[in-house]
ROPAZA-116430 format. One record per residue (C-alpha): residue number from 1; y, x, z. Coordinates in Angstrom, 1 decimal, padded with zeros to 4 digits. Layout:
% ROPAZA-116430
NUM  Y  X  Z
...
***
This chain:
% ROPAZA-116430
1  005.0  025.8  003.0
2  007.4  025.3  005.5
3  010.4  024.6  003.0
4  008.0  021.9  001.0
5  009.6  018.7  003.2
6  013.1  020.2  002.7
7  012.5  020.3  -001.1
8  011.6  016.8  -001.2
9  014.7  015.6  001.5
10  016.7  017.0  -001.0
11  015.4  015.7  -004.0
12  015.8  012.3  -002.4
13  019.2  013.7  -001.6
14  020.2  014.2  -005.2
15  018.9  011.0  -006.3
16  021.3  009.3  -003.7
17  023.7  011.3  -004.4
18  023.9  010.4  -008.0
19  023.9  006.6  -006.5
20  026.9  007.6  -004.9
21  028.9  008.8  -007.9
22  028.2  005.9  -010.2
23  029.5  003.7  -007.5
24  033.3  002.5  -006.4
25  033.3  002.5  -002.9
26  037.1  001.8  -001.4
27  036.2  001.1  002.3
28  034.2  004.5  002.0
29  031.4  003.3  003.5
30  029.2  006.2  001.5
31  032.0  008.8  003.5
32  028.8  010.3  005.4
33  026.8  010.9  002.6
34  027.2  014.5  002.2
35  025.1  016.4  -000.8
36  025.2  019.8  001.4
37  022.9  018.1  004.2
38  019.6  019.3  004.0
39  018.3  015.3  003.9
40  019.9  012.2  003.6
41  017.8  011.4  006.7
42  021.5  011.8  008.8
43  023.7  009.3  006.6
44  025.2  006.3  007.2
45  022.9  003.4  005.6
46  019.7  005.4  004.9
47  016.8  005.2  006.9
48  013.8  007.5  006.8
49  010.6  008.3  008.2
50  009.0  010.3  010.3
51  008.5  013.1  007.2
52  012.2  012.8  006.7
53  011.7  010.4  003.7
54  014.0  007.7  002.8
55  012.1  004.6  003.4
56  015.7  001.9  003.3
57  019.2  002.0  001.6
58  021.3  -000.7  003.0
59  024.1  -001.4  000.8
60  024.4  -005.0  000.8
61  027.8  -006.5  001.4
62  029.8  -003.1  001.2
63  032.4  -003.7  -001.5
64  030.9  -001.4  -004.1
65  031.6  -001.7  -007.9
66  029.6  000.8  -010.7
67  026.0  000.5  -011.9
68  022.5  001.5  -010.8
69  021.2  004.9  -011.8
70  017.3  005.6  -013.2
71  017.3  008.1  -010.5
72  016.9  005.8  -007.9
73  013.0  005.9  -009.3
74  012.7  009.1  -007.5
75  012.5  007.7  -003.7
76  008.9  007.3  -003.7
77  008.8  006.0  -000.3
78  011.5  003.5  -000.4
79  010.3  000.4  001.3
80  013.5  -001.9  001.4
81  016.1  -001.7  -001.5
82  019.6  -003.5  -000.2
83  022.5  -004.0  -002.9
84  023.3  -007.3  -002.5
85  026.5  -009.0  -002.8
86  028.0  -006.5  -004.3
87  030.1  -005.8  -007.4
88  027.1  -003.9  -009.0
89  027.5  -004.2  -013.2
90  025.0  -002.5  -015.6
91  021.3  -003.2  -015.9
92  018.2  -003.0  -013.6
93  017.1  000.5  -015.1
94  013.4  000.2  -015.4
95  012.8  003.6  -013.2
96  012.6  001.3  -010.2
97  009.2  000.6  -011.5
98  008.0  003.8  -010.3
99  009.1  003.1  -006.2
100  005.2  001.7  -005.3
101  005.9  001.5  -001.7
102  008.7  -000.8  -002.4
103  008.2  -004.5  000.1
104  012.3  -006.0  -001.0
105  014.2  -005.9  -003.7
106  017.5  -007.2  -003.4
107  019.9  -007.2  -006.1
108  021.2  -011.3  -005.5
109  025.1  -012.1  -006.1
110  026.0  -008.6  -008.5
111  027.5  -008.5  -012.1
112  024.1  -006.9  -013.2
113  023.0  -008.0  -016.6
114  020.3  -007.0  -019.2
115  016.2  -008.1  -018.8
116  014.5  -007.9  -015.3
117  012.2  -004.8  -016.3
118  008.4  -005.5  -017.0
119  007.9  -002.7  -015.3
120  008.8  -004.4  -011.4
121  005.1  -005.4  -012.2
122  004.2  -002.0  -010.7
123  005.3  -002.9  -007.8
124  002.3  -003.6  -006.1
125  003.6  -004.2  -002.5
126  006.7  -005.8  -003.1
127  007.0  -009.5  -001.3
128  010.8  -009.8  -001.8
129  011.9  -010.4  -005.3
130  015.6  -011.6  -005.1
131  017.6  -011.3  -008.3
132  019.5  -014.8  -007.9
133  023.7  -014.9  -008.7
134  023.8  -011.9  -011.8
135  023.8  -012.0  -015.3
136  020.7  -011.4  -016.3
137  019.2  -013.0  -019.9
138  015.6  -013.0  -021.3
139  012.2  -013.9  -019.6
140  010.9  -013.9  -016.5
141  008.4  -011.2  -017.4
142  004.9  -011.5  -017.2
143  003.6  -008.6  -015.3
144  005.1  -010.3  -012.2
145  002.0  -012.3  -012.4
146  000.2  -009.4  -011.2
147  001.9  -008.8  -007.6
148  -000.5  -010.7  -005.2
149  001.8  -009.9  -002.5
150  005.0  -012.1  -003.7
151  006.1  -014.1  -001.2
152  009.7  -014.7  -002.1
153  011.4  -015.1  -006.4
154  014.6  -016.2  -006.4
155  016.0  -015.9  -010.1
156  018.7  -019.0  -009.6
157  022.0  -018.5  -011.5
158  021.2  -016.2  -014.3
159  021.1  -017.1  -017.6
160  017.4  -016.2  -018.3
161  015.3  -018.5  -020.8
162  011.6  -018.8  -022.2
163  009.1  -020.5  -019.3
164  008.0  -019.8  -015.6
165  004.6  -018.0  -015.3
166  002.1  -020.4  -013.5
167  -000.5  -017.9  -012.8
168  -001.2  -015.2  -009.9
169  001.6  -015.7  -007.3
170  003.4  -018.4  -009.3
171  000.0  -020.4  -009.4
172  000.9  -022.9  -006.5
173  004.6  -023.3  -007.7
174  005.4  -027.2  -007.7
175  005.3  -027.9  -011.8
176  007.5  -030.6  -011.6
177  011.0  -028.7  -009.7
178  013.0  -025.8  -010.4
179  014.5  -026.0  -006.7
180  014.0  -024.5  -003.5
181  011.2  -025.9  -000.8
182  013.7  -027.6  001.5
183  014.0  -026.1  004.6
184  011.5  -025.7  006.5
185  013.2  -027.7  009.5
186  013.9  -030.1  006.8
187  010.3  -030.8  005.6
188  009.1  -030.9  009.4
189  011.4  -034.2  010.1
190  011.1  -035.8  007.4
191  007.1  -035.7  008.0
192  007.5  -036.7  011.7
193  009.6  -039.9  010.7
194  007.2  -041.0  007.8
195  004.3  -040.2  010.4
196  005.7  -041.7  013.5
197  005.5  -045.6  012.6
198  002.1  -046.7  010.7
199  003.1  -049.3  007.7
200  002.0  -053.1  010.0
201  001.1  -054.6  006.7
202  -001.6  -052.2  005.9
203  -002.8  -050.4  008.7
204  -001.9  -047.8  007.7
205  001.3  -045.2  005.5
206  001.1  -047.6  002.3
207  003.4  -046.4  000.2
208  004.7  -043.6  002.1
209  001.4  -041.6  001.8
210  001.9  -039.8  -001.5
211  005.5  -038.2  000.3
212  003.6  -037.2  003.0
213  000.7  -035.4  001.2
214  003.4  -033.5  -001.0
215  004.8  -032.4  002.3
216  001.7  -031.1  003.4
217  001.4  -029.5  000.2
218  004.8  -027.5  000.4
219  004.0  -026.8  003.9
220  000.8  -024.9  003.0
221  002.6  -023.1  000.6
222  005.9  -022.9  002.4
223  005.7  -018.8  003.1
224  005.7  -018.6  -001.0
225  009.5  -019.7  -001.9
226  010.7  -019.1  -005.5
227  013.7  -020.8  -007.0
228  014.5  -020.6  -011.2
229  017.7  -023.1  -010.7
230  020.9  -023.1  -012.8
231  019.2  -021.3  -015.4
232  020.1  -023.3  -018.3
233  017.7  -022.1  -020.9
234  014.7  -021.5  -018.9
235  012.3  -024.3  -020.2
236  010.1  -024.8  -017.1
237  006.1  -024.0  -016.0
238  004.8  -022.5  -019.2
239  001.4  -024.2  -020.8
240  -001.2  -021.9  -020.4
241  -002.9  -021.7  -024.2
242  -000.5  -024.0  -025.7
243  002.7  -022.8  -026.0
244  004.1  -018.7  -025.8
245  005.6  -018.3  -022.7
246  008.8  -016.9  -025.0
247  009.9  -019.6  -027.2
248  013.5  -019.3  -028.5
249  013.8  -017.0  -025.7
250  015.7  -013.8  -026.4
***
């Protein structure tokens, strides 16, 4: 019973290990990660928790080159997933499905290419979807719709096609924009200019009163940011019952 937790550091070990090896990495920032450790617990980059389990890999801005590996699926308690601007080719294997704890996913400005997996839609605690700056074609798939806890989507600069969900966390998306909410500091001036001087003429915000409801409205949803720009075959908010969410989308 004793040797149970070191079982598991070093199956997590392996797993990172095999990270390792399908990755270029000429600054050698992956120097400390050394397979003969009992746990990864002790490298550079890897974070882990009280039980010795590897809760974060932060990778992101480290010069690295290669490709993702299924067994990255095996770090059960992985929390925060950092690749990011990178030189990360390949596809998203679809193993990362199985890392339930996951909260951020961050993949943004790679070479990775392929379909985002259906099965991210197991991913029951993840907030942080960022896939934005790759290669990656097909739908945005529709198990996504089933993550209450979304908070942030960016798919920007892709190439993916077919129609943006509308339902679950996508459900308070503006239909009418691709883009970004402006900033937040952004949204918070503009509102205290249009709100500062009532129109004379009509007692009131006349014409300005529609702007300042849609503020409002991005306001209340401000915590919620998604962005599908420069994705020049994705057709918009799909039509629920009129049209599948798929067409000439492959």
């Amino acid at each position: 019973l004793t040797l149970f937790p070191s079982v598991l550091g070093n199956s997590e070990g392996d797993a990172l290990y095999t990270l390792r090896r399908s990755l270029s990495d000429p600054d050698n920032v992956l120097q400390s990660w050394d397979p003969t450790l009992v746990n990864p617990c002790t490298w550079f980059h890897i974070t882990c928790n009280q039980d010795n389990r590897v809760t974060r890999v932060d990778l992101g801005n480290s010069n690295l080159s290669g490709h993702l590996v299924p067994e990255l699926g095996k770090l059960e308690h992985l929390q925060y997933l950092e690749l990011y601007k990178n030189n990360i080719r390949g596809t998203i294997p679809t193993e990362l499905g199985n890392l339930k704890s996951l909260i951020s996913l961050d993949l943004y400005n790679n070479n990775i290419s392929g379909t985002i997996p259906p099965s991210l839609g197991k991913l029951k605690s993840l907030v942080f979807l960022r896939l934005n700056d790759n290669r990656l074609t097909g739908p945005i798939p529709r198990e996504l719709v089933g993550i209450s806890s979304l908070k942030v989507v960016d798919v920007s600069n892709n190439d993916l096609c077919g129609t943006i969900p509308t339902s679950g966390p996508f459900e308070h998306i503006p239909l009418n924009k691709f883009l970004k909410h402006a900033p937040l500091k952004t949204m918070l001036l503009e509102l205290f200019i249009l709100l500062k001087v009532p129109d004379s003429d009509t007692h009131g915000y006349g014409d300005r009163l529609p702007r300042i409801l849609q503020i409002l409205t991005d306001l209340k949803y401000c915590s919620k940011l998604y962005s599908f720009e420069e994705n020049p075959r994705l057709e918009g908010p799909e039509l629920l019952g009129l049209a599948s969410y798929d067409t000439n989308c492959s």
